[in-house]
C-alpha positions in Angstrom: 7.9 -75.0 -38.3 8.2 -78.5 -36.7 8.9 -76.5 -33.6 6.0 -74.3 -33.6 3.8 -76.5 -34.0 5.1 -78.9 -31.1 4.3 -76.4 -28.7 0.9 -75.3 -30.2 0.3 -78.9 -29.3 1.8 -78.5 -25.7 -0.2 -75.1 -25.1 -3.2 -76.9 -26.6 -2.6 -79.7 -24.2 -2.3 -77.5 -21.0 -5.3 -75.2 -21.5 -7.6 -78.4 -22.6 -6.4 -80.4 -19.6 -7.2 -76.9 -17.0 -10.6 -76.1 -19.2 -12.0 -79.8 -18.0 -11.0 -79.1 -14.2 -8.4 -76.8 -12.0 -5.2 -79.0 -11.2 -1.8 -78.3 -9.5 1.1 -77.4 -11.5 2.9 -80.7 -10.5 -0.5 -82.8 -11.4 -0.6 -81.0 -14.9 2.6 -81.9 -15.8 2.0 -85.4 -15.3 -0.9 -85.2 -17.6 0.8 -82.8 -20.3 4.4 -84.3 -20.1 2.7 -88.3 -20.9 0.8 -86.6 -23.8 3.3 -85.0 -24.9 6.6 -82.2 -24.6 8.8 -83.1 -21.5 9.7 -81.4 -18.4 11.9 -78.4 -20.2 9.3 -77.4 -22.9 6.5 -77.9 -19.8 8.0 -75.2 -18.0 9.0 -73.0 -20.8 5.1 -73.4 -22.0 4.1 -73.1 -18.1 6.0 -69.6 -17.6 4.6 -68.5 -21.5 0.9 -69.2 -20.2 1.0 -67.8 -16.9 3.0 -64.2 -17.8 0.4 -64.5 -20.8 -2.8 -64.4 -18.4 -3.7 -67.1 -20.5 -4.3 -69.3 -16.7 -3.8 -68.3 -13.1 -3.5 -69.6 -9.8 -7.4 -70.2 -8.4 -6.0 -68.7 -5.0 -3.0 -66.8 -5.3 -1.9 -66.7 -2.1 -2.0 -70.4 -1.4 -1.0 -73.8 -2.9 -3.6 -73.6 -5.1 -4.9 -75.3 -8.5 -4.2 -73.6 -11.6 -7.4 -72.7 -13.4 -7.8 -71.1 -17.5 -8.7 -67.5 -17.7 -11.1 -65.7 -20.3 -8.2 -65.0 -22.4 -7.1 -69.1 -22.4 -10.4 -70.3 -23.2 -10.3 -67.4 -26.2 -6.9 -68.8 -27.3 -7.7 -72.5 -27.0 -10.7 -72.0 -29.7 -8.0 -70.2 -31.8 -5.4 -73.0 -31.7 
């Protein structure tokens, strides 16, 4: 349960830091891995986000900022 609610915290963590302003993956990792998680449970959390369409790239084609979808602002009032 411990686990769980770890990476509710992480997810939580991600979408808030992307709901305040679009970032680059490598800039929110910074932010999410000194709040809290580290680098492994970022990416697993990353991965879990983006294959969720919970946030997606603001430009797909390009080195672009990550920005939250519909669906991640929906979840982040759930969690």
């Amino acid at each position: 349960m411990r686990r769980l609610t770890e990476r509710m915290q992480l997810a939580k963590t991600v979408l808030r830091e992307l709901s305040r302003q679009p970032l680059c993956r490598t800039e929110l990792e910074k932010r999410t891995v000194r709040r809290c998680g580290t680098h492994a449970t970022f990416e697993g959390m990353f991965r879990f986000l983006v294959e969720g369409g919970y946030l997606q790239k603001s430009e797909p084609k390009h080195r672009a900022a990550y920005v939250i979808t519909e669906r991640g602002t929906r979840f982040l009032e759930v969690i």
